[in-house]
KOLMARFI-582851 format. One record per residue (C-alpha): residue number from 1; residue in three letters; chain; x, z, y. Coordinates in nm, 4 decimals. Layout:
N
@num NUM&residuo ala&cadena A&c1 X&c3 Z&c2 Y
...
This chain:
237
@num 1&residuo unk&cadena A&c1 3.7284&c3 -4.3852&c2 -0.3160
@num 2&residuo unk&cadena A&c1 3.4735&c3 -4.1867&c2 -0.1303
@num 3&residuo unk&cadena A&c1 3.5334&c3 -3.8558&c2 -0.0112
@num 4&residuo unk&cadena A&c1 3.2588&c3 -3.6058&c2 0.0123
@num 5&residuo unk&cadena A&c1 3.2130&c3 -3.4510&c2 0.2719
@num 6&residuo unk&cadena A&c1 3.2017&c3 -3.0493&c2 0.2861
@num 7&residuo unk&cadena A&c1 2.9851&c3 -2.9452&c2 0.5727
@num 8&residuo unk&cadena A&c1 3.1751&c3 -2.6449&c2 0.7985
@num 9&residuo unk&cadena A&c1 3.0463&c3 -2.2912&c2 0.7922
@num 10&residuo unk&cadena A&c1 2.7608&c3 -2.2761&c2 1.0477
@num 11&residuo unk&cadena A&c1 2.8106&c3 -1.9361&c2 1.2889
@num 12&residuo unk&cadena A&c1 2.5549&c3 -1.6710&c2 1.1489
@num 13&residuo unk&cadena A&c1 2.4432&c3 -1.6511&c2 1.5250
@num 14&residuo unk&cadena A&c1 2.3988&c3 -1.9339&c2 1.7612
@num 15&residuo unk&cadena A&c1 2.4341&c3 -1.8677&c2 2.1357
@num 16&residuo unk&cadena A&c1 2.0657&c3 -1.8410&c2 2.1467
@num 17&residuo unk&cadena A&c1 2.0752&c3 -1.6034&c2 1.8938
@num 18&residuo unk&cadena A&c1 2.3565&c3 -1.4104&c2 2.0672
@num 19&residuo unk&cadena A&c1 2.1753&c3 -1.3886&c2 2.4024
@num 20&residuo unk&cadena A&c1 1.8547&c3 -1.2788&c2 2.2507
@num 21&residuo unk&cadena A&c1 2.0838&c3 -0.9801&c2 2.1226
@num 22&residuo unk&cadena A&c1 2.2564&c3 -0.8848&c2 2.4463
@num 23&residuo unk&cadena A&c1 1.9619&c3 -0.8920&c2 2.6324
@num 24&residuo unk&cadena A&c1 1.8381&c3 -0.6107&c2 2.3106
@num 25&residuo unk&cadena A&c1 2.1220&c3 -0.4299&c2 2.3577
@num 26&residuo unk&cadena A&c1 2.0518&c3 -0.3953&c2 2.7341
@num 27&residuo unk&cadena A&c1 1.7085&c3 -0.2944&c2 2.6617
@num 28&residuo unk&cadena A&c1 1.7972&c3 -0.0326&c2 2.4282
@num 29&residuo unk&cadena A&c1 2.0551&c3 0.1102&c2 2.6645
@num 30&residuo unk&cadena A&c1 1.7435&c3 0.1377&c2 2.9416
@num 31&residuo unk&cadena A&c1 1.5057&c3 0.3242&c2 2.6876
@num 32&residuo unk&cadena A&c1 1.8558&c3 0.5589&c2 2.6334
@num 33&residuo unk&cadena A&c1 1.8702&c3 0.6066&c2 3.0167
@num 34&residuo unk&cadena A&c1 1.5372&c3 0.6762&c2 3.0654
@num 35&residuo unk&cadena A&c1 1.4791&c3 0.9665&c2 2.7557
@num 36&residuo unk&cadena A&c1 1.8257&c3 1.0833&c2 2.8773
@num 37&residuo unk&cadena A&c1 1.6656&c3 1.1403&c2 3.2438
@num 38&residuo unk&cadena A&c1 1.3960&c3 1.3553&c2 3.0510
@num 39&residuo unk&cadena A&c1 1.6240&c3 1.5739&c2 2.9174
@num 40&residuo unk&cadena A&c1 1.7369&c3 1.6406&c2 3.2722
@num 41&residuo unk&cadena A&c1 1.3768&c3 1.6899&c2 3.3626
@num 42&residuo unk&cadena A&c1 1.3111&c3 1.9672&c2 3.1091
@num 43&residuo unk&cadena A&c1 1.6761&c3 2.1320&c2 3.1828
@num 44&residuo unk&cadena A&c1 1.5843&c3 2.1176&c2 3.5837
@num 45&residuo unk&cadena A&c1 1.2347&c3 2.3232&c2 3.4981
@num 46&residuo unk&cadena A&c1 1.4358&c3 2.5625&c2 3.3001
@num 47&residuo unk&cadena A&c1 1.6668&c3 2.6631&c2 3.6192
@num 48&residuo unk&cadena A&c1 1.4305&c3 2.6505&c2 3.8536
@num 49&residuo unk&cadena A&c1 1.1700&c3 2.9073&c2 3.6424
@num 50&residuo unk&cadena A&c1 1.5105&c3 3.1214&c2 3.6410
@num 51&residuo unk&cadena A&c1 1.5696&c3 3.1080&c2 4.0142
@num 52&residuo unk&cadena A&c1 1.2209&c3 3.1949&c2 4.0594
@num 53&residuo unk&cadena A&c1 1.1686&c3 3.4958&c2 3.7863
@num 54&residuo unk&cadena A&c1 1.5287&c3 3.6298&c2 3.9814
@num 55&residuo unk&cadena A&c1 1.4155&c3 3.5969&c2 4.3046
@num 56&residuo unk&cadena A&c1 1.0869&c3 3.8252&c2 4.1979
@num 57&residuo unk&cadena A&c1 1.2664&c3 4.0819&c2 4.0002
@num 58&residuo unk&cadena A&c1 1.4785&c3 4.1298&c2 4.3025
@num 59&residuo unk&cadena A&c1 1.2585&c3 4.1018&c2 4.5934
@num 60&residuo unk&cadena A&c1 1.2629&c3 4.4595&c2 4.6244
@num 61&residuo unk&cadena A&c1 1.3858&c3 4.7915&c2 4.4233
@num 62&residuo unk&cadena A&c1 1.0307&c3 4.8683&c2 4.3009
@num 63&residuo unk&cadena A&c1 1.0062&c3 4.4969&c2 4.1406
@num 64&residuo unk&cadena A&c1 0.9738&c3 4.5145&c2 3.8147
@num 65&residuo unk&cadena A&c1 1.1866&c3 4.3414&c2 3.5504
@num 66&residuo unk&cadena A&c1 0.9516&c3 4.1603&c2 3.3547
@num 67&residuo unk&cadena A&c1 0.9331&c3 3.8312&c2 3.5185
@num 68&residuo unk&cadena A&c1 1.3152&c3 3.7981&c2 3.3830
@num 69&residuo unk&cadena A&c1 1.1840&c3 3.8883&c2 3.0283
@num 70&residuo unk&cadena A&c1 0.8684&c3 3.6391&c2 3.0427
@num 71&residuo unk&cadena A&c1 1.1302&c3 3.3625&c2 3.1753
@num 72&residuo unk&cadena A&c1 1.3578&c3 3.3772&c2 2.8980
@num 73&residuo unk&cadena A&c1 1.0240&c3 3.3177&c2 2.6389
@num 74&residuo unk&cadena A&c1 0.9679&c3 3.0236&c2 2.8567
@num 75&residuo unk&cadena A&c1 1.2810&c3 2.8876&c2 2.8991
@num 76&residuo unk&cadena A&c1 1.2605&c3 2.9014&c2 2.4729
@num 77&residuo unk&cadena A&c1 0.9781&c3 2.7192&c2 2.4740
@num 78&residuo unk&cadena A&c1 1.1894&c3 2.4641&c2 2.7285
@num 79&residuo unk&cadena A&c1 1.4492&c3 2.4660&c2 2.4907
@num 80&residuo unk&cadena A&c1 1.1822&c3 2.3456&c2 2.2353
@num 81&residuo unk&cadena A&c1 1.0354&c3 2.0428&c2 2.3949
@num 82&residuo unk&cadena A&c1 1.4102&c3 1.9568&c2 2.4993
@num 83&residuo unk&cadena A&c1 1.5116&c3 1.9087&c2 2.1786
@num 84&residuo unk&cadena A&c1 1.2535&c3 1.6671&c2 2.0412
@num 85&residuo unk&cadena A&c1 1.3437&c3 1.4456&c2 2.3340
@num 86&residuo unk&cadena A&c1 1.6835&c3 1.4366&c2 2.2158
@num 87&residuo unk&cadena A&c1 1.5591&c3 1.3244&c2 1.9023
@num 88&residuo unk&cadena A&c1 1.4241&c3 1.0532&c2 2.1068
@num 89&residuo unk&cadena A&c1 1.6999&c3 0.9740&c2 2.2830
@num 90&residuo unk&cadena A&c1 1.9125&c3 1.0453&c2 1.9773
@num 91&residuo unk&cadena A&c1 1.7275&c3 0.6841&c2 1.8218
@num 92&residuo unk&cadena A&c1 1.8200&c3 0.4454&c2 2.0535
@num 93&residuo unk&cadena A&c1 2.1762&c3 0.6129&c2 2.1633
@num 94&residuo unk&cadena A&c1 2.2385&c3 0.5645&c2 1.8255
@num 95&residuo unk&cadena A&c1 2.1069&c3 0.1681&c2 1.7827
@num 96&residuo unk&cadena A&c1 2.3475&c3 0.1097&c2 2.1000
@num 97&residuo unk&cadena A&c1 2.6263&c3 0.2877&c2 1.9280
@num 98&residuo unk&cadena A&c1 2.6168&c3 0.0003&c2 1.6111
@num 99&residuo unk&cadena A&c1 2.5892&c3 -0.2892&c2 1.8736
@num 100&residuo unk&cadena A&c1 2.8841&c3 -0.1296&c2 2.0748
@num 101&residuo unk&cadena A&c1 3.0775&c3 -0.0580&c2 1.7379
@num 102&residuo unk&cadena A&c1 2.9943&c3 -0.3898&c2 1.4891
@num 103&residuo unk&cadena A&c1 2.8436&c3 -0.6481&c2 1.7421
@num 104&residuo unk&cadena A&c1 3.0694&c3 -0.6133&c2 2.0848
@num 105&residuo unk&cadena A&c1 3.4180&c3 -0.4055&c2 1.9185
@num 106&residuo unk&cadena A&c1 3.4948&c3 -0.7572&c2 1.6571
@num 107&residuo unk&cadena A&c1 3.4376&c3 -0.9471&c2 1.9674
@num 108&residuo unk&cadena A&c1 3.6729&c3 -0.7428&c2 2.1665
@num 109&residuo unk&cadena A&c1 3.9384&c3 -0.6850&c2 1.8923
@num 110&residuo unk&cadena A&c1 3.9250&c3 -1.1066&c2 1.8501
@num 111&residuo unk&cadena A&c1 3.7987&c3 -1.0988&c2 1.5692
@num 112&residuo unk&cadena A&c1 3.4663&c3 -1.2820&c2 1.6831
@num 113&residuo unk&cadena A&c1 3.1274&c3 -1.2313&c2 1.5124
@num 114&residuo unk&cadena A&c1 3.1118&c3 -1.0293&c2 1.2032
@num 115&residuo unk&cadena A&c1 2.8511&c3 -0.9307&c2 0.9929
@num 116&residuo unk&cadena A&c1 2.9961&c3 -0.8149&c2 0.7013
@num 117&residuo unk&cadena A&c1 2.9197&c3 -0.4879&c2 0.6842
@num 118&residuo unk&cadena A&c1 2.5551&c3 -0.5299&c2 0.6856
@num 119&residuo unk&cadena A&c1 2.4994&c3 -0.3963&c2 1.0286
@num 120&residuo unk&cadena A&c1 2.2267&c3 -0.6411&c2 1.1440
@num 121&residuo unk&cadena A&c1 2.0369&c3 -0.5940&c2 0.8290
@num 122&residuo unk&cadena A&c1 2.0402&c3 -0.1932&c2 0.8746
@num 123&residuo unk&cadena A&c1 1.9450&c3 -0.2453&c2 1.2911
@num 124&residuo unk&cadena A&c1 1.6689&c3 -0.4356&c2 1.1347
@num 125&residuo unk&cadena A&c1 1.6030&c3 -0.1939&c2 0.8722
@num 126&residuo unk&cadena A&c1 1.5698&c3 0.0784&c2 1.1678
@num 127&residuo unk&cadena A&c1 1.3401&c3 -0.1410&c2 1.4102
@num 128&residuo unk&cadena A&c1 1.0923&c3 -0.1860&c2 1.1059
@num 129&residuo unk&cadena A&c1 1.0964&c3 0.1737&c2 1.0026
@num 130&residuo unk&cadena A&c1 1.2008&c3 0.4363&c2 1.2766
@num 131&residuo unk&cadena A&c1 1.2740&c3 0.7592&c2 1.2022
@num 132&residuo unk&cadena A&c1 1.4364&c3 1.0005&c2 1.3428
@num 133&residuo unk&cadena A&c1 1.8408&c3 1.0555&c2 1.2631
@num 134&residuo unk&cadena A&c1 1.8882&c3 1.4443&c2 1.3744
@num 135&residuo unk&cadena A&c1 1.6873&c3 1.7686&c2 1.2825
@num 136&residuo unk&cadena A&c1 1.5045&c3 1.9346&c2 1.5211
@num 137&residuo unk&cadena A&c1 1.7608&c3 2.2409&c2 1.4339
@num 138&residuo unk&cadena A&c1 2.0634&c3 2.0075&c2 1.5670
@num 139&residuo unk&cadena A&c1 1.9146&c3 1.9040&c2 1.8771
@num 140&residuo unk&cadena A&c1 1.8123&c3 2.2367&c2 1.9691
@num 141&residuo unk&cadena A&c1 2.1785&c3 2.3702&c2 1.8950
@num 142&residuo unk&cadena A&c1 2.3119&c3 2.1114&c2 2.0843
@num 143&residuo unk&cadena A&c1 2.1028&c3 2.1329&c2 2.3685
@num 144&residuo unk&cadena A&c1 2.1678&c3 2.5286&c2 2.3407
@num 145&residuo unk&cadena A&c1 2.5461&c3 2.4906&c2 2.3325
@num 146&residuo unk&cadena A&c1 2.5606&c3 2.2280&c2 2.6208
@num 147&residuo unk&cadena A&c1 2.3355&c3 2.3662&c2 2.8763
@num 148&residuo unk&cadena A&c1 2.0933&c3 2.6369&c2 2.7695
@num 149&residuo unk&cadena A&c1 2.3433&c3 2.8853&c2 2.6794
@num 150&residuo unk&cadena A&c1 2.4403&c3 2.9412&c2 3.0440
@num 151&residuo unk&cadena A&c1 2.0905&c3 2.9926&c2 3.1620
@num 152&residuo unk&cadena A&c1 2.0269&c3 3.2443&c2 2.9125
@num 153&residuo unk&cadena A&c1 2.3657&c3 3.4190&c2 3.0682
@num 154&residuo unk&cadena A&c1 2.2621&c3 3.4351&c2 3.3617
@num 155&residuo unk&cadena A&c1 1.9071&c3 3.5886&c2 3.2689
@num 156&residuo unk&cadena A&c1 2.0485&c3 3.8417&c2 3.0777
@num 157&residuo unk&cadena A&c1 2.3391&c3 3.9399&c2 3.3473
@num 158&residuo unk&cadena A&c1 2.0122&c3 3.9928&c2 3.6167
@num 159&residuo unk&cadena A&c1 1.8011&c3 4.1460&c2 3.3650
@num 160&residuo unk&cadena A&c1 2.0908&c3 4.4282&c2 3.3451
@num 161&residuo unk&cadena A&c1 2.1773&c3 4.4110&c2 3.6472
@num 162&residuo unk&cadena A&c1 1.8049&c3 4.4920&c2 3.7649
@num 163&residuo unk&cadena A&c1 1.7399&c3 4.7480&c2 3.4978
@num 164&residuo unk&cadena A&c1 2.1095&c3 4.8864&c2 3.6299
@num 165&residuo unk&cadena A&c1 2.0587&c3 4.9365&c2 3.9559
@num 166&residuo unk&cadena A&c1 1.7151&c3 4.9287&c2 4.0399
@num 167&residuo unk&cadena A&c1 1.5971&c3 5.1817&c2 4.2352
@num 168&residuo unk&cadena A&c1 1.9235&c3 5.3528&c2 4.1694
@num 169&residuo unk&cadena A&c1 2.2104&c3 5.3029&c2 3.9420
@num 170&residuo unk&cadena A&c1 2.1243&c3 5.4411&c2 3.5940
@num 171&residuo unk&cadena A&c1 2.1826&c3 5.7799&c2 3.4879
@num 172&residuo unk&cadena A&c1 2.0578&c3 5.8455&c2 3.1364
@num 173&residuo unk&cadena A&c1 1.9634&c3 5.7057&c2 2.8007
@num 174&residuo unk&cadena A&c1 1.6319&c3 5.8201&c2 2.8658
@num 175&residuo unk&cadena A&c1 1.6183&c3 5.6634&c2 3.1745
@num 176&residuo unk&cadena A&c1 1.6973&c3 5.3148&c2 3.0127
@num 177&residuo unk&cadena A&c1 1.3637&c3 5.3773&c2 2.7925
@num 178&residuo unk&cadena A&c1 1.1692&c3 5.4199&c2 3.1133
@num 179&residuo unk&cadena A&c1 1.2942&c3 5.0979&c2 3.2557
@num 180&residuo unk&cadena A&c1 1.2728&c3 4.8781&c2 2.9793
@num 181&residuo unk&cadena A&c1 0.9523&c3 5.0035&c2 2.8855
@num 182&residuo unk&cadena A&c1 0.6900&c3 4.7203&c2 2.9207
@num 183&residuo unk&cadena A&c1 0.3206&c3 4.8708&c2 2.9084
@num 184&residuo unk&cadena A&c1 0.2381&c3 5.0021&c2 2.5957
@num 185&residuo unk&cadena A&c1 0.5871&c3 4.9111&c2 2.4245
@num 186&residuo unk&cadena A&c1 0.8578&c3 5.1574&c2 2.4965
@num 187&residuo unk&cadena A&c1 1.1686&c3 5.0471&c2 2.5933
@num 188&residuo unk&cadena A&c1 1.3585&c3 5.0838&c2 2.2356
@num 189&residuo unk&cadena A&c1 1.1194&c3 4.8370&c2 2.1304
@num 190&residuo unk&cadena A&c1 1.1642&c3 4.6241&c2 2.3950
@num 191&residuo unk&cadena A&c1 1.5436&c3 4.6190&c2 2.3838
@num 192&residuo unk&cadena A&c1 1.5006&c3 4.5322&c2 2.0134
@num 193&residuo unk&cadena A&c1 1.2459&c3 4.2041&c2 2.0527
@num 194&residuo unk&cadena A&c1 1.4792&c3 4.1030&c2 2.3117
@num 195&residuo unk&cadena A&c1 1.8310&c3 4.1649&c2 2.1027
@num 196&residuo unk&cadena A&c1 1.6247&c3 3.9778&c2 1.8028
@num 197&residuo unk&cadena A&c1 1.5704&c3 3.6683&c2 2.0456
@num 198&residuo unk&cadena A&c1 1.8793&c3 3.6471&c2 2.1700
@num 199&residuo unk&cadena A&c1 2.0666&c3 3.7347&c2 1.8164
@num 200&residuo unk&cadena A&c1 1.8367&c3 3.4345&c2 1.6483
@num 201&residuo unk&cadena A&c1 1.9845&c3 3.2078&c2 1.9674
@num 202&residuo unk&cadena A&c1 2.3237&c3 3.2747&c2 1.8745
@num 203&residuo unk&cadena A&c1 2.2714&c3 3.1600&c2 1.5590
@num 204&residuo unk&cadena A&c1 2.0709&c3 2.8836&c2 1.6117
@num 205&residuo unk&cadena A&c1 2.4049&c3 2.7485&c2 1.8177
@num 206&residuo unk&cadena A&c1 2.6821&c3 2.8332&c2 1.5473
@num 207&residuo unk&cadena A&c1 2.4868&c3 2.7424&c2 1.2633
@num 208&residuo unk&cadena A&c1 2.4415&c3 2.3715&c2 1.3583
@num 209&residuo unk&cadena A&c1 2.7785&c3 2.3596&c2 1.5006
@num 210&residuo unk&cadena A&c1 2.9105&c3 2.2276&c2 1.1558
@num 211&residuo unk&cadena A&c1 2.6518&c3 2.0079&c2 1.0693
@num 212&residuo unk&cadena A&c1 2.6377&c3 1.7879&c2 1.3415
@num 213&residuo unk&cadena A&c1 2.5313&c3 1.4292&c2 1.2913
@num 214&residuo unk&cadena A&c1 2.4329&c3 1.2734&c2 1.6381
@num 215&residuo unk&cadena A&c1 2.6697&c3 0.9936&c2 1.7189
@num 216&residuo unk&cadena A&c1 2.8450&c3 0.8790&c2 2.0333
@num 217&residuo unk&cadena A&c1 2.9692&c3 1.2316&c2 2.1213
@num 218&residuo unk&cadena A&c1 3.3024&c3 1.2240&c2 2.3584
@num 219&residuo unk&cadena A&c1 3.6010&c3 1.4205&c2 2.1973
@num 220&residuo unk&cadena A&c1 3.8869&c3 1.4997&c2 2.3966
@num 221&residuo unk&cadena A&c1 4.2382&c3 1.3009&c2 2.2511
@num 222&residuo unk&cadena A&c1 4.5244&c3 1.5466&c2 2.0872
@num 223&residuo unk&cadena A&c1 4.8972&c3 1.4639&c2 2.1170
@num 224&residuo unk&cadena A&c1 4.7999&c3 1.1069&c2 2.2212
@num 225&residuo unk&cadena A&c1 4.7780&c3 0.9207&c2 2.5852
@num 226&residuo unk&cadena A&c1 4.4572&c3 0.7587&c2 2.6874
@num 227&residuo unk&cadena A&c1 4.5489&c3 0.4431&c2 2.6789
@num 228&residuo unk&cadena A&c1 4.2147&c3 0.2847&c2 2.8641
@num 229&residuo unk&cadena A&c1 4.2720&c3 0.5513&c2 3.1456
@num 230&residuo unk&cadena A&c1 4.6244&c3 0.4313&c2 3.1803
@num 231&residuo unk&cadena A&c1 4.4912&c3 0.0292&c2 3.1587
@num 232&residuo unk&cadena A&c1 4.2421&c3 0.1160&c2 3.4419
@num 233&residuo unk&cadena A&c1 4.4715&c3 0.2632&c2 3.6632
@num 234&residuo unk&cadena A&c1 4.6513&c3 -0.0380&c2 3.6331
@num 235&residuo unk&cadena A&c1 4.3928&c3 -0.3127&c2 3.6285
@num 236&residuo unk&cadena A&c1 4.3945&c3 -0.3477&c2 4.0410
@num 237&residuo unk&cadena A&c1 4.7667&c3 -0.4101&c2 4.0604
């Protein structure tokens, strides 16, 4: 009696097939490096046009305080071309996040190679059509709450302070609409273009704090112990 024989379940990736991929993960992790040194880039011309507009405003008590109002326009616009390079960056942070989570986590949990959740066909899916993942409006909050926030703070604590006590300390209401007064705009007006930039800020940062959809973001562990800190304090023993 002949038996027939069944052939075995051939591995949906070869080694071939699973080199090609780590050497793609690799390269997506180097095109995540390098858009996430731009966003240093843009942040770095942001302070520096700060330190600059403060050191003119207070180079002497007849400087006037408009450098520190023209900076905070252009840090905006910095704010602006920050966020589409998240959006960038956003892309392939986000194809490294599936390899990480569905390629090397099986792998690491011993479960070997799995693919059945579709991940590989939706990588591929992404790689033929890219698009981005995050709104402009999300980037731009993020970018806001991580790092822009604090350089509007400190414009807006030397802008007072300069308008304070520059060329003496400030003595009346009226005195504020002198100071504040750019050319032709009195100073009610320009307190009120300034509180309206500044307001729409503020919102720009709460607003997308509920809606946030970029991936890989680090979140601190509640009422648990960090188990990998604990391993790699260990590991040299």
């Amino acid at each position: 009696m002949t038996t027939m024989q069944v052939p075995s379940a051939q591995p949906q990736f070869g080694a071939a097939e699973i080199g090609a991929l780590a050497h793609l993960y690799r390269g997506e992790m180097y095109r995540s490096k390098i858009w996430r040194s731009r966003l240093d880039t843009t942040t770095n011309w942001a302070v520096v046009t700060t330190g600059i507009a403060i050191s003119a405003t207070f180079s002497s008590t007849a400087a006037s305080p408009l450098p520190m109002v023209l900076v905070s326009f252009l840090v905006g616009v910095f704010l602006i071309f920050e966020a589409r390079r998240y959006r960038f960056f956003d892309i392939w942070r986000t194809r490294v996040r599936v390899m990480e989570t569905c390629f090397f986590g099986p792998i690491l949990h011993g479960q070997g190679l799995r693919m059945d959740n579709g991940w590989g066909e939706v990588l591929a899916g992404d790689y033929a059509d890219i698009h981005f993942h995050i709104s402009i409006f999300e980037a731009a909050g993020r970018r806001l709450r991580r790092n822009y926030s604090w350089i509007f703070a400190v414009q807006i604590v030397s802008y007072w302070g300069k308008i304070g006590i520059h060329p003496t300390p400030i003595a009346s209401l009226q005195e504020l609409w002198t100071r504040t007064a750019v050319g032709p705009l009195p100073g009610q007006v320009v307190l009120l273009l300034g509180t309206a930039f500044y307001v729409g800020l503020l919102a720009l940062g709460l607003g997308t704090l509920p809606r946030q959809k970029a991936v890989g973001r680090v979140h601190r562990l509640r009422g648990t112990s960090d188990r990998i800190r604990e391993l790699a304090a260990t590991a040299g023993l």
